[in-house]
N, C-alpha and C positions, 0 to 999 in steps of 0.2 A: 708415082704416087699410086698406091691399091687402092681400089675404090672397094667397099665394102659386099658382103655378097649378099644377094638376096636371104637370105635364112638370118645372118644378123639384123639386118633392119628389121625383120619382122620380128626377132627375141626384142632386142630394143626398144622397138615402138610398143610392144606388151609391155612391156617392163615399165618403161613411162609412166603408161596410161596408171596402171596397177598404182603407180608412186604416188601420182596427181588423185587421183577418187581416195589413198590414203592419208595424202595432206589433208583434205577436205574435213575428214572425221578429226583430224587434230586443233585444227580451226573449224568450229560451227558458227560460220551464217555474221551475220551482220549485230551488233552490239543492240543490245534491248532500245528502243524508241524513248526520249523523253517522256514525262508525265504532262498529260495537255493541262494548259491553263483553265482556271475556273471561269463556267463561262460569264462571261456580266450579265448581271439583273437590268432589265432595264428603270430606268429610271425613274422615280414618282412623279404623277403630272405635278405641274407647278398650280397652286392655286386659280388661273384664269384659265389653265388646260381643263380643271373639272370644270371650270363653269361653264367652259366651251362645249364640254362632253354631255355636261347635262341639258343645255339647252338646245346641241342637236339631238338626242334622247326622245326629248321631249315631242322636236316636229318631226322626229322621224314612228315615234306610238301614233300619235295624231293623225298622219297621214297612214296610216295601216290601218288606224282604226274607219276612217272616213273610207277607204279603200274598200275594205269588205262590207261597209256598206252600199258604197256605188254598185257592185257586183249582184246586190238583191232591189235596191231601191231606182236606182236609175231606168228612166224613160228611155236613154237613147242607147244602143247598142253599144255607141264605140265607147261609151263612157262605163259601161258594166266589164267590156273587153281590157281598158284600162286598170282598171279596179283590181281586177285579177295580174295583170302586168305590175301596178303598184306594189302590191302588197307581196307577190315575190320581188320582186330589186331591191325592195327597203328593207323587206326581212334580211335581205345578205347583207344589205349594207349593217344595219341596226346591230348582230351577229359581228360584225366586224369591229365597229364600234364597241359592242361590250366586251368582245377580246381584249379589245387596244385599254379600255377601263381598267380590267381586270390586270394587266401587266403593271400598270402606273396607277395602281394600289387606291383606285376612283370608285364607286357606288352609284350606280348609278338607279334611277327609280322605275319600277315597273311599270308602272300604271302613268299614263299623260297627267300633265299638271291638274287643277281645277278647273281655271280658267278652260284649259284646250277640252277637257271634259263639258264642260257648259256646250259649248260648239257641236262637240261630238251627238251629246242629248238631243242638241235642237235639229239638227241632221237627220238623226234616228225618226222622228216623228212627220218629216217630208219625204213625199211617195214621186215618182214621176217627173214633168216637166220643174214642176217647183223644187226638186230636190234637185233637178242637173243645174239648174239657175244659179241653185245657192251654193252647190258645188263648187262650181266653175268661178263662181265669186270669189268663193272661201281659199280658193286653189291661186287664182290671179294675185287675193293679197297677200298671201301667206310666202307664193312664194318672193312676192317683191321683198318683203321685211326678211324671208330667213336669208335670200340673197345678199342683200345689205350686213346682216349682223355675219353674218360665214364670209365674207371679203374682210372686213374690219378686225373679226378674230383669227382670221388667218394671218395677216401683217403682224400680229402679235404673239402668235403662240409659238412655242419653242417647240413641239412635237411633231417631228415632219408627219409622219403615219396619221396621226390629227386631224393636220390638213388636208392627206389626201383623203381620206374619207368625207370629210366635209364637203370637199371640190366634188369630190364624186355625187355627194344629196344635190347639192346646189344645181351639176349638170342634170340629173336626173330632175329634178323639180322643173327645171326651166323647158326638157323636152315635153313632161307630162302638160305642164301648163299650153304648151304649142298647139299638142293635141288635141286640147278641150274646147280652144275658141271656134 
């Protein structure tokens, strides 16, 4: 058997190569990619999702608003220091919440209800010990009830993203209130 001579292998293995990089140009590359799907919209809240959205809306203006008061109005340090911690977490939070509104086609209202405005009024016009007082009152009840109705609508609401933002005020209310007694 001749075993081949060095100067062939190397014509041949040129020769190859040359064949292979000219296959390549006869076949280009892989077949165009499918057309991606459209992406889903998400979905409209259901009737009790806006109600749920507006009335965390509601205590999360409330509690902003009461916030940057405590940050000028407050006697006691930690409670001016909070004030300013409030009103950034619930601006993120509140920011997230009008996001989640605005996909599931919800409106929600700028400005705090009446009622929560009456409160804010009477806020405004206490200076010092009497306003950490009423503060820390207003903060103890407010967050027992938003607690309560944010557990109740959460069992009920079909929007996970929803709830967690809710669970998210609900946790935050419940540390702020720790802090205040």
């Amino acid at each position: 058997m001749l075993l081949p001579s060095r100067r062939q292998v190397l014509t041949c293995s040129s020769l190859i190569v040359s064949l292979f990089s000219l296959s390549a140009c006869l076949h280009p590359g892989q077949p165009p990619a499918p057309p991606l799907p459209d992406l889903a919209k998400a979905a409209p809240f259901t009737p009790a999702d806006t109600s749920f959205a507006a009335k965390l809306n509601d205590v999360e203006l409330t509690h902003i608003a009461l916030a940057n008061l405590a940050k000028t109005h407050a006697a006691r340090s930690d409670i001016a220091q909070l004030g300013t911690t409030i009103v950034k977490d619930l601006t993120d939070n509140h920011d997230k919440l009008t996001a989640l509104a605005t996909t599931g086609t919800a409106t929600l209202a700028a400005k705090p209800s009446a009622q929560n405005q009456k409160v804010i009024d009477q806020m405004q016009r206490l200076h010092g010990a009497a306003f950490d007082r009423s503060y820390a009152r207003y903060l103890a009840s407010n967050t027992k009830t938003t607690s309560l109705f944010i557990d109740a609508s959460n069992a009920t609401s079909t929007n996970a993203d929803l709830v967690k933002v809710a669970t998210d005020l609900k946790t935050k209310l419940l540390g702020y209130e720790a802090q205040v007694k």
